[in-house]
C-alpha positions in Angstrom: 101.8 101.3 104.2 104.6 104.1 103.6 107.5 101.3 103.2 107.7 97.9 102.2 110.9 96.0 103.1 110.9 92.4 102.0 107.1 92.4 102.5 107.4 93.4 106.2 106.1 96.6 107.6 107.1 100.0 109.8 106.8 103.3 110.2 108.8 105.1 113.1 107.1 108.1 114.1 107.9 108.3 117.7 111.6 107.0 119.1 112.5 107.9 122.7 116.1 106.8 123.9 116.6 105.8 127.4 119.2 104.2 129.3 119.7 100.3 128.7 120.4 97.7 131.4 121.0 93.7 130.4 117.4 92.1 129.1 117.3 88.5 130.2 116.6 86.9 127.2 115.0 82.7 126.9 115.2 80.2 123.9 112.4 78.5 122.2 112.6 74.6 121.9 113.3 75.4 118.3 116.7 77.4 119.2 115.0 81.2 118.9 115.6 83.6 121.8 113.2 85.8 122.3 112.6 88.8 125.3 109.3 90.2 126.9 108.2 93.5 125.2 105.4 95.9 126.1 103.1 96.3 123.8 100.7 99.4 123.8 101.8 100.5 127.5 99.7 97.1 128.6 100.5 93.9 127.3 103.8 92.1 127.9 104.7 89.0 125.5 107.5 87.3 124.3 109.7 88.9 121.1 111.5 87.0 118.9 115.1 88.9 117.9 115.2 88.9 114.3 118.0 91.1 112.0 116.4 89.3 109.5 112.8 90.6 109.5 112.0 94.3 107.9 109.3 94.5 110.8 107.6 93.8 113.8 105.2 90.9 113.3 102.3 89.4 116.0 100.0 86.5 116.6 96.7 86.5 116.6 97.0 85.3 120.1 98.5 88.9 120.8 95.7 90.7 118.7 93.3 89.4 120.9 94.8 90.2 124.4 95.1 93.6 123.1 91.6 93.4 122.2 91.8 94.6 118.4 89.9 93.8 115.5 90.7 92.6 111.8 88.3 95.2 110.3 90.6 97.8 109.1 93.5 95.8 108.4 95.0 95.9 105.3 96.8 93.2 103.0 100.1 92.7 101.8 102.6 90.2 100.7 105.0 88.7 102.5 108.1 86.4 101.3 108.3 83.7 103.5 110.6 80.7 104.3 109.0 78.2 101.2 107.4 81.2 98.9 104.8 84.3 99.1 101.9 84.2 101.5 99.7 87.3 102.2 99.4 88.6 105.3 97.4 91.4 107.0 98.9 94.8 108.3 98.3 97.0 111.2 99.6 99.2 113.6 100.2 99.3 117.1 100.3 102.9 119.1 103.7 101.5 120.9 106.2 98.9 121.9 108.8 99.4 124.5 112.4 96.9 125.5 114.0 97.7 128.2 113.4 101.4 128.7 113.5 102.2 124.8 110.0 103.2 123.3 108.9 102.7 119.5 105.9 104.8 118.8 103.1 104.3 116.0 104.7 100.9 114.9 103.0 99.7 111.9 103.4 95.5 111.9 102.2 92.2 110.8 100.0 89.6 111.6 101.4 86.3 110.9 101.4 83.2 113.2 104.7 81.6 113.2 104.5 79.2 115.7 100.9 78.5 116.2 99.6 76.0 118.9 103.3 75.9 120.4 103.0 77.1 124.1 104.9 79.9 123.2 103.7 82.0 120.1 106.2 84.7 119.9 105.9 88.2 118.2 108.5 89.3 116.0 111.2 92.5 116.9 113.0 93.4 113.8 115.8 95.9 112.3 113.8 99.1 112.3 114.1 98.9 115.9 117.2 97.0 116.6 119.4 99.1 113.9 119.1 102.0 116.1 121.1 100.5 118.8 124.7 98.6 119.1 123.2 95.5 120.0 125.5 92.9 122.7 124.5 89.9 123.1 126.3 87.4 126.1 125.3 84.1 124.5 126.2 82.1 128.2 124.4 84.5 130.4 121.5 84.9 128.4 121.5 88.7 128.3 121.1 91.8 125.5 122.2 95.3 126.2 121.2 97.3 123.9 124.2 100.3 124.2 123.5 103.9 122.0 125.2 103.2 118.7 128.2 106.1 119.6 129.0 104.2 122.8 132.5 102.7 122.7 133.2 99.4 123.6 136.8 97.8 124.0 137.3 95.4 121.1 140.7 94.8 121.3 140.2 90.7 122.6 137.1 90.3 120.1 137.2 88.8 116.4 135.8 91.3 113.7 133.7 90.4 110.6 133.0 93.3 108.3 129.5 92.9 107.3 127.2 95.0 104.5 124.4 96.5 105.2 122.4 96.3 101.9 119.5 98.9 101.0 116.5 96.3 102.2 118.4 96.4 105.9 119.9 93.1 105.4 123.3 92.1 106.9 125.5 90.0 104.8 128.9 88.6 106.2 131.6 86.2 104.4 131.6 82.9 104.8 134.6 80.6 103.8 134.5 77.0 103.1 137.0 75.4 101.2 138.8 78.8 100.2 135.4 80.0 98.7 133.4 82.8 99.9 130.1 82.8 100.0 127.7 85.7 101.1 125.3 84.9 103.8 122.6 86.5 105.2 123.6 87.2 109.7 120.2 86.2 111.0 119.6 86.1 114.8 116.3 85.0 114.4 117.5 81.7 113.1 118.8 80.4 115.9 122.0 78.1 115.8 121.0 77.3 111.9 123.2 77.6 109.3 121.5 77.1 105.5 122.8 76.9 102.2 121.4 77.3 98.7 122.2 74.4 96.2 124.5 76.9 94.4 126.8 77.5 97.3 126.7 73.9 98.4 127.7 72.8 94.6 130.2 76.2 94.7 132.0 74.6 97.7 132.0 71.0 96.5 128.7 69.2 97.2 127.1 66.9 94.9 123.4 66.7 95.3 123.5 63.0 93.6 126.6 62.1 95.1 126.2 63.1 98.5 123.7 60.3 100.7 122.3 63.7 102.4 119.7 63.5 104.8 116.3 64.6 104.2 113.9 67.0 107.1 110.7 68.1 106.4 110.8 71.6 108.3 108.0 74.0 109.1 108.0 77.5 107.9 105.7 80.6 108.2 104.6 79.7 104.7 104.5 76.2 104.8 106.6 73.0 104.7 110.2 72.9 102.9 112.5 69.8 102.4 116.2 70.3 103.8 119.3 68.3 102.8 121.2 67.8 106.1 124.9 67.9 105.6 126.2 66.7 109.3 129.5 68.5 109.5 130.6 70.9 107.7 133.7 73.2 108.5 133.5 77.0 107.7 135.4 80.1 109.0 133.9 83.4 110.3 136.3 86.2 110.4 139.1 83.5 110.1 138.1 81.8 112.6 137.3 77.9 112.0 133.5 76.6 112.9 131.9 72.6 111.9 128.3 72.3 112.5 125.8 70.8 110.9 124.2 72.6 108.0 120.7 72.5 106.2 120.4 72.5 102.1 117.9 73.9 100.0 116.8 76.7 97.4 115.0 78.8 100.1 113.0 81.6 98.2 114.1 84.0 101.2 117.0 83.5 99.8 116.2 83.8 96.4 114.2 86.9 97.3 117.3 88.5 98.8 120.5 87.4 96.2 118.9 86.0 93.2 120.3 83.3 91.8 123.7 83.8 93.6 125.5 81.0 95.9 124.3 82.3 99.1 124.0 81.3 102.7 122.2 82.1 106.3 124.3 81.9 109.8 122.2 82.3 112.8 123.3 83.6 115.8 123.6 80.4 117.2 127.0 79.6 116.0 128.9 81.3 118.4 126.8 79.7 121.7 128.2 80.5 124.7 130.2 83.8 123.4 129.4 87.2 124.0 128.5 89.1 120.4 128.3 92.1 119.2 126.6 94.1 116.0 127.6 97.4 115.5 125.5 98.7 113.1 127.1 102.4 112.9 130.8 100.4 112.0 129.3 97.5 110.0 131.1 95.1 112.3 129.9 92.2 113.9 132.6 91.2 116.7 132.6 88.1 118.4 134.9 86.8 121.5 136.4 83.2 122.5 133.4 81.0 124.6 133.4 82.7 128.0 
């Protein structure tokens, strides 16, 4: 493997740049979206969106319509939701979304959602970073616009976001007039998650507090989740209250140490049209349409 982000996978060999229409994109039960993708020049199947994932990642369910073999698969390891678990590597001769091809894709086999009637495949920022990426959360659609295209932001809300060395993005999150960093994740659908840290930083007592408990399903296994009901936090100044999940989730542990920390899907601003310009380190968001 020629780079390891966060224990994903990919190489980019081959890039070629088309013109982009709207992609009709569906949600899992679980809150993911997800779009059909060509794989290989043969095989469409369902892709999770994920700014979160250093790589592409596919079931074995896709492996086999593709009709490859294990053999000369390699192992790595990944960091996963609850902890490390190793997974195998390969690489796939192509994918394609919406008129833009990926050539000689190196990716992962790891089955996130086995036995669900849907086992999505994972699309992550190596490919999605070299686009602006604009999402209309009520129609359901991504248009994946070349990153120099202009687009009139004058009625959208801005949030200044970094884009770390391991292809993260991290934007500000405010509760209680305290920022925390959290990690923009669109393959988390409409989650937001805390660490203890950031939950104690912004007033929550683990004791105290009667929280809720969930048992949750990750790629790596099972995690318990503290489940605050409501809880009111701003994104580029504007006020949100959802409900929101506690833990110490290694992710992000993996990502920000031991730092108060947080992860904001996409979710949040259902039924509004959002945009992440990767080139401006924006993510702009507008009122619900």
């Amino acid at each position: 493997m020629k780079q390891t982000i966060n224990g994903l996978l990919l190489t980019l060999l081959s890039f070629n740049c088309l013109a982009g229409e709207a992609i009709n994109f569906k949600y899992l039960p679980t809150g993911h979206m997800y779009i059909p993708v060509k794989v290989n020049d043969k095989v469409e199947y369902p892709f999770m969106i994920d700014t979160a994932a250093g790589s592409a990642a596919i079931p074995t369910k896709l492996l086999k319509q593709l009709n490859l073999g294990q053999s000369k698969m390699e192992t790595e390891i990944l960091k996963g939701g609850s902890g490390e678990i190793k997974v195998k590597t390969l690489s796939l001769d192509s994918i394609e979304v919406g008129g833009h091809k990926m050539a000689n894709v190196e990716t992962v086999l790891l089955d996130m959602h086995r036995g669900s009637k849907i086992e999505p495949a994972v699309i992550g920022v190596p490919f999605l970073q070299k686009f602006k990426l604009d999402f209309d959360l009520k129609q359901k659609t991504l248009t994946l616009h070349d990153k120099k295209k202009n687009i009139s932001s004058s009625s959208l809300t801005k949030i200044p976001f970094t884009f770390r060395e391991d292809n993260f993005i991290t934007i500000p999150v405010t509760v209680s007039g305290q920022k925390i960093d959290a990690l923009f994740d669109t393959g988390a659908g409409d989650h937001v998650n805390f660490n203890w840290k950031a939950a104690t930083k912004v007033g929550l007592d683990k004791k105290k507090n009667n929280f809720e408990k969930l048992e949750v399903r990750t790629a790596s296994g099972p995690m318990e989740i503290s489940i605050n009901p409501s809880m009111k936090f701003a994104l580029g100044g504007i006020d949100f209250s959802q409900e929101v999940g506690i833990s110490n989730f290694p992710a992000l542990e993996h990502i920000y140490g031991d730092a108060p920390s947080a992860i904001v899907g996409i979710g949040v601003f259902s039924g509004r049209r959002v945009i992440i310009d990767y080139a401006a380190k924006e993510i702009l968001f507008s009122e619900v349409l």
